[in-house]
C-alpha positions in Angstrom: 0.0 0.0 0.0 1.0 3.7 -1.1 2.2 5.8 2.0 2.2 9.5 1.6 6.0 9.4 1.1 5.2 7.2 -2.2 4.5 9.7 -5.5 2.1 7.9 -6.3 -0.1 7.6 -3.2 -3.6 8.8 -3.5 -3.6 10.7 -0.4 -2.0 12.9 2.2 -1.5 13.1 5.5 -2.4 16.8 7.3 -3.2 18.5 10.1 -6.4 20.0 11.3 -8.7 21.8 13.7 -11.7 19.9 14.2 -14.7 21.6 15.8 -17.6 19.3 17.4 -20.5 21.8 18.8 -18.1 23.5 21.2 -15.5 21.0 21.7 -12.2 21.6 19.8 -9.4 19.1 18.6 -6.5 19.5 16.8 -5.6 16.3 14.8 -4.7 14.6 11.8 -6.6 13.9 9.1 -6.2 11.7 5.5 -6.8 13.9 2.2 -7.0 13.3 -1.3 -3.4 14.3 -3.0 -4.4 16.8 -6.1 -1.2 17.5 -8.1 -1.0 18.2 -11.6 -0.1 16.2 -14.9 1.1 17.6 -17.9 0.5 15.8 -21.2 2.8 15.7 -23.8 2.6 14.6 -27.4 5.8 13.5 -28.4 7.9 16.5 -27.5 4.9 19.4 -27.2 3.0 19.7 -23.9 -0.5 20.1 -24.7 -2.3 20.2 -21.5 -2.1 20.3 -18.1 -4.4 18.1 -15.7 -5.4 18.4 -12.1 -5.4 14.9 -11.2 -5.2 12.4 -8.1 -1.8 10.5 -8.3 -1.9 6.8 -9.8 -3.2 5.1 -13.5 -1.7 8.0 -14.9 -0.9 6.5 -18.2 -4.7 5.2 -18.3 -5.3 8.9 -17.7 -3.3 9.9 -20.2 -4.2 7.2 -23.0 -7.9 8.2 -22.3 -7.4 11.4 -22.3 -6.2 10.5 -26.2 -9.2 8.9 -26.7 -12.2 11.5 -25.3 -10.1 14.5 -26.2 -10.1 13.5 -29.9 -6.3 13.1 -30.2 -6.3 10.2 -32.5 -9.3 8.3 -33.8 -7.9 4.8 -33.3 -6.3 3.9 -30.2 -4.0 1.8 -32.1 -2.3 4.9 -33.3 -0.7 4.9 -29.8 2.5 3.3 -29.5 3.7 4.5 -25.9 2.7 6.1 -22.9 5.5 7.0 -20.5 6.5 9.0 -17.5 9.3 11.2 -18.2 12.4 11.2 -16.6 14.1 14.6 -17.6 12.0 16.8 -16.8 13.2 20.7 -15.7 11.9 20.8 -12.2 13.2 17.2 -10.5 10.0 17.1 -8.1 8.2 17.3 -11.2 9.5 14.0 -12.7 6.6 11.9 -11.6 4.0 14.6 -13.5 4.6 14.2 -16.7 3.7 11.9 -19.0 4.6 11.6 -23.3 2.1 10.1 -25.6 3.8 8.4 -28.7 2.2 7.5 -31.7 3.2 5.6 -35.0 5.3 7.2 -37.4 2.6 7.2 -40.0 0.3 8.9 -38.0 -0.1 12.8 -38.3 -1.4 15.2 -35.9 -0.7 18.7 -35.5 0.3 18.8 -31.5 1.0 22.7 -32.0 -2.9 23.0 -33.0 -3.9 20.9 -30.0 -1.5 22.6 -27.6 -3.7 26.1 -28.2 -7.2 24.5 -27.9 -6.6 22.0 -24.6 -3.8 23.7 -22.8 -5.0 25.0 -19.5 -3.2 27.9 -18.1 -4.7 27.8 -14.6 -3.3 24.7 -14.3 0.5 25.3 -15.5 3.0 24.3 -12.8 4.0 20.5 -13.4 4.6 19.9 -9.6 2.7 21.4 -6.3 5.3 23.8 -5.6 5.5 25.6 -8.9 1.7 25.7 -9.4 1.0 27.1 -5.8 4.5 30.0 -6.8 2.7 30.3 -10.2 -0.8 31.0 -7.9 1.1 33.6 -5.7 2.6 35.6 -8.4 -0.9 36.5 -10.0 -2.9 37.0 -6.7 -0.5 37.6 -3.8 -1.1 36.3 -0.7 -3.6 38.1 1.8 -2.8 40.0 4.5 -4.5 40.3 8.0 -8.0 39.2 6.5 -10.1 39.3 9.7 -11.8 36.2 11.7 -14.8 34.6 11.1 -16.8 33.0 13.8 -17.7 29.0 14.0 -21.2 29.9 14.0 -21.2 31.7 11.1 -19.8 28.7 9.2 -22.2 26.2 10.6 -25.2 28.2 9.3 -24.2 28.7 5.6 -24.7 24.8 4.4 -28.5 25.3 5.0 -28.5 29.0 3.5 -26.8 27.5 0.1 -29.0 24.8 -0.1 -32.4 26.7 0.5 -30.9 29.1 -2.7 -30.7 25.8 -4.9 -33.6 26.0 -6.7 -32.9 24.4 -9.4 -31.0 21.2 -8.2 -34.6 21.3 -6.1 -35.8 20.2 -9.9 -32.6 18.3 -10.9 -30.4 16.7 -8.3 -27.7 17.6 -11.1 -26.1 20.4 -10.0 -23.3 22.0 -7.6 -23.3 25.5 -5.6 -21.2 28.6 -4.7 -22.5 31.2 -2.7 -21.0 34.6 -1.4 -21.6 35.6 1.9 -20.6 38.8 4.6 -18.8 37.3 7.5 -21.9 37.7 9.6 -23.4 35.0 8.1 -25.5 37.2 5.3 -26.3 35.8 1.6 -25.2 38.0 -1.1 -25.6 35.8 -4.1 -26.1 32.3 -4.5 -25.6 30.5 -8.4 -26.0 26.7 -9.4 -23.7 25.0 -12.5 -22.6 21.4 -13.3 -19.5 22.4 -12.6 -18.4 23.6 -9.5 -15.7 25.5 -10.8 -18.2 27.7 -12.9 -20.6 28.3 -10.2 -17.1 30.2 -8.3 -16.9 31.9 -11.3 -20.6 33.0 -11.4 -20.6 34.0 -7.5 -17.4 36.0 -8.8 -18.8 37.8 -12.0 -21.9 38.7 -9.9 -19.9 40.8 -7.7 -17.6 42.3 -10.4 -21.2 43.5 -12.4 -22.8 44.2 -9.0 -19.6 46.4 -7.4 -20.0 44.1 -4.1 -16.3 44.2 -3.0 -15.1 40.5 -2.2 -12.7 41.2 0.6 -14.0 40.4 3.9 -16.4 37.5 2.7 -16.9 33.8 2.6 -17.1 31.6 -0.3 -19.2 28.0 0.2 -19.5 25.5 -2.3 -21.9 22.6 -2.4 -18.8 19.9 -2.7 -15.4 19.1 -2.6 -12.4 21.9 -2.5 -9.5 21.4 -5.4 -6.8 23.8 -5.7 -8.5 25.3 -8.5 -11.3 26.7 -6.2 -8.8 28.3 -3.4 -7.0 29.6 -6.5 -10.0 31.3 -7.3 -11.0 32.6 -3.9 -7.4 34.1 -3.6 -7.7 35.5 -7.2 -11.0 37.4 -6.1 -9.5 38.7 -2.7 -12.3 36.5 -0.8 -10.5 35.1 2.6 -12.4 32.4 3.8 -13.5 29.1 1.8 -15.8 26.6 3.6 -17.2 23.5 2.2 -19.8 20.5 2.8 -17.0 17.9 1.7 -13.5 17.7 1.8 -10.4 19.9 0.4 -8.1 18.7 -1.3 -3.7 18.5 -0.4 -2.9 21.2 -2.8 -6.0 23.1 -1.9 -4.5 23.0 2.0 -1.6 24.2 0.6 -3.0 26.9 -1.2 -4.6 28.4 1.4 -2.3 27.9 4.2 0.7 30.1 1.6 -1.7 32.5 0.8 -3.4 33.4 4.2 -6.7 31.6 3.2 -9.0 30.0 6.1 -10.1 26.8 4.7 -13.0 24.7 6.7 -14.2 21.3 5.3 -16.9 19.3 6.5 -19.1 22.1 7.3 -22.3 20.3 8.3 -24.1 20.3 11.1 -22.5 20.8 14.6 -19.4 19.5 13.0 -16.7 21.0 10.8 -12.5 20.8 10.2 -10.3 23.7 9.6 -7.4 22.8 7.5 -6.2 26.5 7.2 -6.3 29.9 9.1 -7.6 28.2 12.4 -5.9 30.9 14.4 -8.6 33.3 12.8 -11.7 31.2 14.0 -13.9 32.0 17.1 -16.5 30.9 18.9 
């Protein structure tokens, strides 16, 4: 079995703050590991993943396949880690897709359509450096009180309307840090829900700084990357966050609480700026 000093292990072992109605515990806690792959064809990088280590060339050969790469997975002839790669902590994040000399595919073409520049550090380290140079970290954000964060799971989901109708869809809402809807917006994807919540604000000239950010699910780095991009300082979510998210947050002065649900809920970052 993968331990977290493995590359490949699926998960990570952190620290944490759990809060149980009044009763506070610092611990340990397991988290998913979120670091990122790039993709090569032959010698071009083409995109850049957020993935869970392990099966990364089934990731990569499918990504082939649904991405439209080739039309025939026979075209394939390889897929490989790299070993000589520029950052050494990055070796085990990038992997090379080789096809058959007779096959023809323009990998400059594909490199501008399915490159993702949120996304563009090959190891933790230079993606969360990468996240700090475009939004610096924050400074002296302000607290935010326990209670505050227990009540916004059941304000998000009374706004969902239309997952009411559906079932289908994730959540982000913006709230003050006394607890206070802004706005609330629903999407499939939970990354463009953030971006909704965000756009709102920018149209509406509600400043972000000094407010809360919940989502309906999980936290990746590309949420708390998001948050710090916007200037919002505290990021609190039904399920878990992910390693790199912890990460994120933690450099950039983020509190990050997971597990918001009930009476119960886990700070992974900024627990110093949590109250009663």
């Amino acid at each position: 079995m993968a331990t977290d000093d493995d590359q490949d292990a699926p998960t990570r072992t952190v620290p944490r703050t759990e809060w149980v109605a009044d009763r506070v515990q610092a611990g340990l806690d397991h988290v998913v590991r979120e670091e990122p792959l790039e993709i090569r064809l032959g010698a071009v990088a083409i995109a850049v993943v957020m993935r869970t280590p392990g099966h990364d060339l089934e990731l990569a050969r499918g990504f082939a396949v649904t991405e439209r790469i080739v039309d025939d997975v026979r075209a394939i002839t390889a897929v490989r880690h790299c070993t000589q790669v520029e950052h050494p902590e990055a070796e085990d994040n990038v992997v090379q897709i080789v096809l058959r000399p007779d096959v023809v595919v323009d990998a400059l073409k594909l490199r501008r359509n399915l490159y993702s520049t949120s996304s563009c550090g090959i190891c933790g380290k230079a993606t969360i450096e990468q996240a700090l140079a475009s939004a610096p970290p924050l400074v002296d954000d302000g607290d935010v009180s326990m209670a505050v964060l227990r009540s916004l799971p059941q304000q998000l989901r009374a706004d969902q309307a239309v997952f009411d109708r559906t079932g289908g869809l994730h959540a982000a809402g913006l709230f003050d840090r006394d607890g206070r809807p802004l706005v609330v917006r629903e999407d499939v994807g939970r990354h463009n829900a953030v971006d909704k919540v965000v756009g709102w604000s920018v149209a509406a000239g509600v400043p972000t700084r000094g407010t809360i950010l919940m989502v309906s699910g999980r936290v990746s780095f590309e949420i708390v990357q998001k948050a710090l991009a916007a200037r919002i300082g505290v990021v609190a979510a039904v399920s878990a966050p992910s390693s790199l998210a912890i990460e994120l947050a933690n450099a950039s002065g983020l509190v990050l609480a997971g597990f918001v649900r009930d009476a119960r809920a886990c700070v992974y970052a900024g627990d110093a700026r949590v109250r009663i």
